[in-house]
C-alpha positions as CSV (number, residue, x, y, z in Angstrom):
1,X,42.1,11.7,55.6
2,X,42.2,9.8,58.4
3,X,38.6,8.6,59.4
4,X,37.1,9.2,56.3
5,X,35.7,6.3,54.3
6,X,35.2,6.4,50.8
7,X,31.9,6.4,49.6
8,X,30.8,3.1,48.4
9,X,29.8,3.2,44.6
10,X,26.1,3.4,44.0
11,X,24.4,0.5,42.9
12,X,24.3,0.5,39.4
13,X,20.2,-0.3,38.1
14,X,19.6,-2.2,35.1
15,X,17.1,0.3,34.1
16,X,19.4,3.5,34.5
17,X,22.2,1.9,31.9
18,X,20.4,0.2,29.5
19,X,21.5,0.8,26.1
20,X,19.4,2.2,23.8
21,X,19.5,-0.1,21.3
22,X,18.1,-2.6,23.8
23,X,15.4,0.3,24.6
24,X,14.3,0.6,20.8
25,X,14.3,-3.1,20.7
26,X,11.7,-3.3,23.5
27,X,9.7,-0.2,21.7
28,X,9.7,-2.3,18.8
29,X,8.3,-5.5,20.5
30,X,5.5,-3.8,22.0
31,X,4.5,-2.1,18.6
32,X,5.1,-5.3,17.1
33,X,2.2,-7.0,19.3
34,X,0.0,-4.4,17.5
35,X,0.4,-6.8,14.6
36,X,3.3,-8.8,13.6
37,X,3.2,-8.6,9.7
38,X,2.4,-4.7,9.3
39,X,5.3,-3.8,11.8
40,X,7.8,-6.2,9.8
41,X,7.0,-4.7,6.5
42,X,6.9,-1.3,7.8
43,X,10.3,-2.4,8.6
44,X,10.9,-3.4,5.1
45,X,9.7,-0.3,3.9
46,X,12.0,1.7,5.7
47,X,14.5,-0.6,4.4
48,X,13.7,0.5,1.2
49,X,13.0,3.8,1.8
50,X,16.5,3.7,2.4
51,X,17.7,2.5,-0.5
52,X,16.1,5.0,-2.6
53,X,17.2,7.9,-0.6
54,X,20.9,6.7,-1.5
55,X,19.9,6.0,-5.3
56,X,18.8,9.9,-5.5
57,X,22.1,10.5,-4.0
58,X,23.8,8.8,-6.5
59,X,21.5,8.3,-10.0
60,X,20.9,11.4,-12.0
61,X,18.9,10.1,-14.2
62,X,15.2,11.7,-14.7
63,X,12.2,10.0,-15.7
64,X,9.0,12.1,-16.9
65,X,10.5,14.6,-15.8
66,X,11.6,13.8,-12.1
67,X,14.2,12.4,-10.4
68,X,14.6,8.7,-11.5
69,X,14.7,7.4,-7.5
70,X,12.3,10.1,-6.2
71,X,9.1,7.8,-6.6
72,X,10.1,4.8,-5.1
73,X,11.2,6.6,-2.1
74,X,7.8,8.6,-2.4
75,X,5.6,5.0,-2.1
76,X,8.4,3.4,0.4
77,X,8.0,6.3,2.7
78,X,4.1,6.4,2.4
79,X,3.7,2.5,2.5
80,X,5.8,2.4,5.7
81,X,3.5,5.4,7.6
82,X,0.3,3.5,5.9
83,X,1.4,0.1,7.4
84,X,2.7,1.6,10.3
85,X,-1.2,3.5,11.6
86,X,-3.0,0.5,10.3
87,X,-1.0,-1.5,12.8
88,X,-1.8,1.1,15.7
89,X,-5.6,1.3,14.4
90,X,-6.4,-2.5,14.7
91,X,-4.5,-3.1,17.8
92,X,-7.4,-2.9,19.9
93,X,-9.2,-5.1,17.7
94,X,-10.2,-8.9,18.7
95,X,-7.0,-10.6,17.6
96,X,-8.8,-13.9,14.6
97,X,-7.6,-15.6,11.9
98,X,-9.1,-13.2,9.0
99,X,-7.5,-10.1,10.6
100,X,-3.6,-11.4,10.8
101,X,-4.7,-13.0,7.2
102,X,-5.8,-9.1,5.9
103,X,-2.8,-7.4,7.9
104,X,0.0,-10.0,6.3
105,X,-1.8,-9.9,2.6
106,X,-2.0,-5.8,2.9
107,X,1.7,-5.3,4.1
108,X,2.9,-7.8,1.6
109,X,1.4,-6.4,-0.9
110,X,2.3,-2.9,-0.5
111,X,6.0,-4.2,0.2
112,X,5.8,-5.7,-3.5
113,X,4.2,-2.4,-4.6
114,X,7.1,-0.6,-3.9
115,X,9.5,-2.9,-5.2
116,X,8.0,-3.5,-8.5
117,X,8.2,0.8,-9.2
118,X,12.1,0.4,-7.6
119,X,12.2,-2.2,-10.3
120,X,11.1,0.2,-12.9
121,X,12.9,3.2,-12.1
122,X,16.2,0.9,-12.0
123,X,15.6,0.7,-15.5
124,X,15.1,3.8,-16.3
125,X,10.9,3.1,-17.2
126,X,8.0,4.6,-15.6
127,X,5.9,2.4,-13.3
128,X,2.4,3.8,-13.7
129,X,0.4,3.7,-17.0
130,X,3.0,2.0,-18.9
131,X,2.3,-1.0,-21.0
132,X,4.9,-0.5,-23.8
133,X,6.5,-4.2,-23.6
134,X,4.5,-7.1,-22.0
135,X,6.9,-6.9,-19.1
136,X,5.6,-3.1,-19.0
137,X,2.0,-4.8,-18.6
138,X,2.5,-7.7,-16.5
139,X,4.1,-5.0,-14.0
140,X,1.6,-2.2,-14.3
141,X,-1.5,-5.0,-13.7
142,X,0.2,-6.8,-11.1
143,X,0.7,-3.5,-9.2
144,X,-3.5,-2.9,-10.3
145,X,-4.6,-6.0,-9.3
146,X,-2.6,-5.8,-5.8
147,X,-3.6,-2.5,-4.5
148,X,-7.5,-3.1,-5.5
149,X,-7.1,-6.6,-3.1
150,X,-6.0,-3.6,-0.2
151,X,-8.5,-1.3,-1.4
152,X,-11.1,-4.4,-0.2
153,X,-9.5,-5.7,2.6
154,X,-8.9,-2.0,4.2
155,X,-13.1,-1.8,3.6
156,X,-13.1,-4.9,5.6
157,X,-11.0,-3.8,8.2
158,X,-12.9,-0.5,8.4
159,X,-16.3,-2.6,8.7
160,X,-14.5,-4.4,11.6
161,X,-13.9,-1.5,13.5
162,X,-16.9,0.2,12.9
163,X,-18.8,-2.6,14.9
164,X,-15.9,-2.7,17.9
165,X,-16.8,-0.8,20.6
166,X,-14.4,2.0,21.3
167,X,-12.6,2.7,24.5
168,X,-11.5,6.2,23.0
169,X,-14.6,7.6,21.3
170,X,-12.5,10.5,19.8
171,X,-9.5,8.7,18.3
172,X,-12.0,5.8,16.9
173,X,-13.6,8.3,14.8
174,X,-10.5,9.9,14.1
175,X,-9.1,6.6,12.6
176,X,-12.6,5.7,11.4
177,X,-13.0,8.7,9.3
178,X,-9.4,8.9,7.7
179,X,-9.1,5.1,6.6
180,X,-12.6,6.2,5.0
181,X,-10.9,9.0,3.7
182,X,-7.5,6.9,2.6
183,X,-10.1,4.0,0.9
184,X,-12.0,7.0,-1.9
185,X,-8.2,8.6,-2.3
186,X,-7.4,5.4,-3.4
187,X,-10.1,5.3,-5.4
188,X,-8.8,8.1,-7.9
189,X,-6.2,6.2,-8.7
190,X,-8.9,4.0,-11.1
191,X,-9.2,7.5,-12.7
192,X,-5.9,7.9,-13.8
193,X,-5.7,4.7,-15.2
194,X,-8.5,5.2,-17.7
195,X,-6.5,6.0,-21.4
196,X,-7.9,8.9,-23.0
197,X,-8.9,9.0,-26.1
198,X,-6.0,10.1,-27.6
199,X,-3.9,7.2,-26.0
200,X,-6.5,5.0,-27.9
201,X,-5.4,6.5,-31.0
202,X,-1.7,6.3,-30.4
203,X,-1.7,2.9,-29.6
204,X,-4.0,1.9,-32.6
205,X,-1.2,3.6,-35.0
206,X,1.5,1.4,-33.1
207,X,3.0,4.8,-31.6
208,X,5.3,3.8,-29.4
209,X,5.6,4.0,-26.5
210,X,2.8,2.3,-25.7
211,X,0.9,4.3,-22.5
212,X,-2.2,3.6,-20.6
213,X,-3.9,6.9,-18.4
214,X,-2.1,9.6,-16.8
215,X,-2.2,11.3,-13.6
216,X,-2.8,14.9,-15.3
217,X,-5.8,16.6,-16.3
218,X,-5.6,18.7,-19.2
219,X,-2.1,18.3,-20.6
220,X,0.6,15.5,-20.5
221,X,2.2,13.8,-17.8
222,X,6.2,14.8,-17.3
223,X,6.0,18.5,-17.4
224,X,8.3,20.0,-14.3
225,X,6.2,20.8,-11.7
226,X,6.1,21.9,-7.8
227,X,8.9,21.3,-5.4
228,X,9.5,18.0,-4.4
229,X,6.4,16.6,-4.9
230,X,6.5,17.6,-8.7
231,X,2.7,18.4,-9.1
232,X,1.5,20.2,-12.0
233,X,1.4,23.8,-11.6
234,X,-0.6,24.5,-15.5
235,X,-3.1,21.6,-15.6
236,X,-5.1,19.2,-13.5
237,X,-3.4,16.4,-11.6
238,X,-5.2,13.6,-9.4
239,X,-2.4,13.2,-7.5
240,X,-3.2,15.9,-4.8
241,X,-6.8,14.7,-4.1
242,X,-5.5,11.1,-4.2
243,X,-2.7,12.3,-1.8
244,X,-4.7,14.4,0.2
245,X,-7.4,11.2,0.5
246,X,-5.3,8.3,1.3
247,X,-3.2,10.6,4.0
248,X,-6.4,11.6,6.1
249,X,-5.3,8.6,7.9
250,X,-2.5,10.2,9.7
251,X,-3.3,13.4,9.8
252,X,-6.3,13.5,11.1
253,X,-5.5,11.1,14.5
254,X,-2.3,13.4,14.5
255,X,-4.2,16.7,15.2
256,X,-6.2,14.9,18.0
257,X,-2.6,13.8,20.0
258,X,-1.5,17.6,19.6
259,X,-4.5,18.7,21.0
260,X,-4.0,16.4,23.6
261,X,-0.8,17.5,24.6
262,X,-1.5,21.0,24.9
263,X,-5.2,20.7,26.4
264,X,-5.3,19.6,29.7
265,X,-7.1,18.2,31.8
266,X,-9.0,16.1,28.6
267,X,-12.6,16.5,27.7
268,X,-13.5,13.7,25.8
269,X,-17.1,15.6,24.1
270,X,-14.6,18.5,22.7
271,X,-11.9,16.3,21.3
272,X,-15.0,14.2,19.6
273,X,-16.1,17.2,18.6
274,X,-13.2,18.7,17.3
275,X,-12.2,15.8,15.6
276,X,-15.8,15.8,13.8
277,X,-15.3,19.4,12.7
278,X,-11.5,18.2,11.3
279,X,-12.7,16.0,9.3
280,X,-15.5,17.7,7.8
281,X,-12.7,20.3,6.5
282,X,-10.5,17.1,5.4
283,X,-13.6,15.8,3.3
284,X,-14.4,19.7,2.4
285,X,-10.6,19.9,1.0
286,X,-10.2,17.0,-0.8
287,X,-13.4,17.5,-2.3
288,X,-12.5,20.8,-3.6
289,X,-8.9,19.4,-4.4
290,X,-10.6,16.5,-6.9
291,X,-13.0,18.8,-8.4
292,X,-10.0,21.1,-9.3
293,X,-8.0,18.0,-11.0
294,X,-11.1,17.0,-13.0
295,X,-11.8,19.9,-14.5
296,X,-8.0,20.3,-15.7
297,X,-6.7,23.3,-13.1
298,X,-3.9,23.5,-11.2
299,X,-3.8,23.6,-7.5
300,X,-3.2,27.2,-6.9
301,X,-4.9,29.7,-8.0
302,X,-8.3,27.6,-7.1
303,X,-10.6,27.8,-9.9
304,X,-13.8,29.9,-9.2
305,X,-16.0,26.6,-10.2
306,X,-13.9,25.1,-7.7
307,X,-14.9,28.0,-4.9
């Protein structure tokens, strides 16, 4: 029509058009200032985690009773969420020499973790408490020997920010009290490594094969168990407290955010003390869950000694 302009186009903003790869790029260099090494082998883990997800697509085999690919996605999948909070609970930490030297040694090692039971399962050979071949034992104590150096350095690390002052009183303990948490449910993995007495007895008679501890309490290792995570459902097994332990971690700063998003405005002396009640009925769980595994009972029903 006849004076009528058209509309001139509307300036087009980097920021409005952006694609989102470029947006996830820049989400990942600001984690990655958290600390370098444990985003990059989160990274790796996920790259793993990967992996695995398409070998259970694709392997059928089963090993002690699971699915031959199920555990190393299992340990890829928790060493990338371990890696991944450590990096967010030391970013506030006074950036030295010995911290980027833990955080590299830790991711490293749990990178390596996870690779050595890929290793295994490609083979068709349990990871854990297998020492039938000296390959068998070179893995199983090279896997030993590198999660007790993160066992120590993640006591370090706690120490460390213990004496930081914290800006967020509530999530410090929250962090505080889960790597604590994560550091014992570690420490029931020695447990299972112990051979019983009947293990002793195999292996002096050249039974083969040759095995070393076992995650179960009261009966044998393989039997089918729960869904997807395959815990026993007739005897003990150490896996739930050591899994309930070692995932305090994330669940327990994880509560605090919900709260956070649905309690407004923010009171810092209720979400301290929620988190303080939260944990007490992590510790009270997990407590309950490991006395339950030692004395050889299954998860449900809880045992009245365990009550």
């Amino acid at each position: 029509m006849e004076g009528l302009r058209e509309a001139p186009p509307r300036p087009c903003t980097t920021s409005h058009f952006r694609p989102r790869t470029v947006r996830v790029l820049d989400r990942y260099s600001r984690c990655e200032r958290w600390s370098p090494p444990l985003i990059r082998t989160t990274v790796v883990s996920l790259v793993l985690l990967l992996l695995a997800l398409i070998g259970l697509m694709f392997d059928d085999r089963v090993i002690l009773g699971a699915p031959a690919m199920l555990k190393p996605a299992k340990f890829a999948a928790s060493g990338a969420v371990y890696l991944f909070t450590l990096a967010w609970m030391i970013r506030d930490l006074p950036k030295s020499r010995a911290l980027r030297a833990a955080a590299a040694v830790i991711g490293w090692i749990i990178v390596m973790e996870t690779v050595l039971i890929f290793a295994q399962a490609v083979r068709g050979l349990p990871s854990h408490f297998n020492v039938d071949t000296p390959l068998d034992i070179a893995i199983f104590s090279s896997m030993g020997f590198g999660i007790a150096t993160v066992w120590v350095l993640s006591m370090l690390i706690l120490i460390w920010h213990v004496r930081t002052p914290a800006a967020d009183r509530a999530m410090a303990t929250a962090l505080r009290v889960g790597l604590a948490l994560n550091i014992v449910g570690a420490g029931v993995g020695w447990r299972m490594t112990q051979p019983s007495a009947a293990q002793i007895a195999s292996m002096s008679r050249s039974e083969r094969p040759f095995v070393a501890g076992a995650h179960s309490v009261g009966g044998g290792d393989g039997e089918v168990g729960m869904p997807i995570t395959h815990w026993s459902r007739h005897f003990g097994d150490l896996r739930i407290p050591h899994f309930l332990g070692m995932h305090a971690l994330q669940l327990l700063p994880l509560l605090l955010l919900g709260i956070r998003r649905v309690r407004q405005p923010r009171n810092d002396g209720a979400e301290h003390a929620f988190v303080l009640v939260t944990a007490a009925l992590c510790i009270t769980v997990f407590g309950a869950a490991l006395i339950q595994a030692l004395n050889g009972h299954p998860l449900i029903p809880p045992s009245s000694r365990t009550l």
